[in-house]
C-alpha positions as CSV (number, residue, x, y, z in Angstrom):
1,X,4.1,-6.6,16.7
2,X,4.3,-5.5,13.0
3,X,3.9,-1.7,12.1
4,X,2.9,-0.2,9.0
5,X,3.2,3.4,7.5
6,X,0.2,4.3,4.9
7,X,0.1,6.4,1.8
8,X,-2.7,7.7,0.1
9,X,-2.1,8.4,-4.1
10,X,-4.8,10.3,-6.4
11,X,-4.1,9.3,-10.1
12,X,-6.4,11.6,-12.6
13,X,-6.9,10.0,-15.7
14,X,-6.6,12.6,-18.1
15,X,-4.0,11.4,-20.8
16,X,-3.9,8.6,-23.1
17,X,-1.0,7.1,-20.9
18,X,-2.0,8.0,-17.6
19,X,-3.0,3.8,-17.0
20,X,1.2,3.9,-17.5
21,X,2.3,6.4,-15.9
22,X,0.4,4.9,-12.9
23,X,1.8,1.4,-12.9
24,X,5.0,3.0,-13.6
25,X,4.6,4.9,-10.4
26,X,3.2,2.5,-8.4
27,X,6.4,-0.1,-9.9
28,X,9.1,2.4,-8.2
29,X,6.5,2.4,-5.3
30,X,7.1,-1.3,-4.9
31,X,10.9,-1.3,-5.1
32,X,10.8,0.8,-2.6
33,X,8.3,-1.3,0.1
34,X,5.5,0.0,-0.9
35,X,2.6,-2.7,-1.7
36,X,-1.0,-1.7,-3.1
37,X,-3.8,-3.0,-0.9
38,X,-6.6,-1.2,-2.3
39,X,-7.6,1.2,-5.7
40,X,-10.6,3.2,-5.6
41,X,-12.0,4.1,-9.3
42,X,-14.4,6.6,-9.5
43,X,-17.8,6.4,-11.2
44,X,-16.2,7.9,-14.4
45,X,-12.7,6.0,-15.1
46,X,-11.8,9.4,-16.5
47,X,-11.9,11.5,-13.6
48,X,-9.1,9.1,-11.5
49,X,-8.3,6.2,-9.5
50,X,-7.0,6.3,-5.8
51,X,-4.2,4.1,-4.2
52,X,-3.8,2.9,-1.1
53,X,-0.5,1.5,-0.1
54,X,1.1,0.1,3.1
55,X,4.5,-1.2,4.0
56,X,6.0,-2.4,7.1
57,X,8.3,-0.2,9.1
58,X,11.5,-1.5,10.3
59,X,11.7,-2.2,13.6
60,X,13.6,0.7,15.7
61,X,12.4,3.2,12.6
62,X,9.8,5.5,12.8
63,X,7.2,6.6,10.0
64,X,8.4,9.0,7.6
């Protein structure tokens, strides 16, 4: 059976570039195994988005 370790990522969107620095961030995430399966925006884009990423765990590994 496949396992999966989760992270959780808060993203304020306070700059100009924050929309870069987060799919900057979330690029390295995905070189490392990370894949987004969900982004939360809240009610105001300006206040943040939240990511929610998943990748599988190796078998004979244990979450990190």
């Amino acid at each position: 059976m496949k396992k999966f370790e989760y992270q959780i990522i808060s993203y304020p969107m306070d700059k100009k570039t924050s929309l870069i620095a987060m799919q900057d961030d979330l690029n390295a995430r995905g070189r490392e195994g990370w894949e987004v399966v969900s982004i939360s925006s809240s009610e105001f884009a300006h206040l943040g988005h939240t990511a929610f990423l998943k990748r599988e765990i190796a078998e004979g590994a244990g979450a990190k």
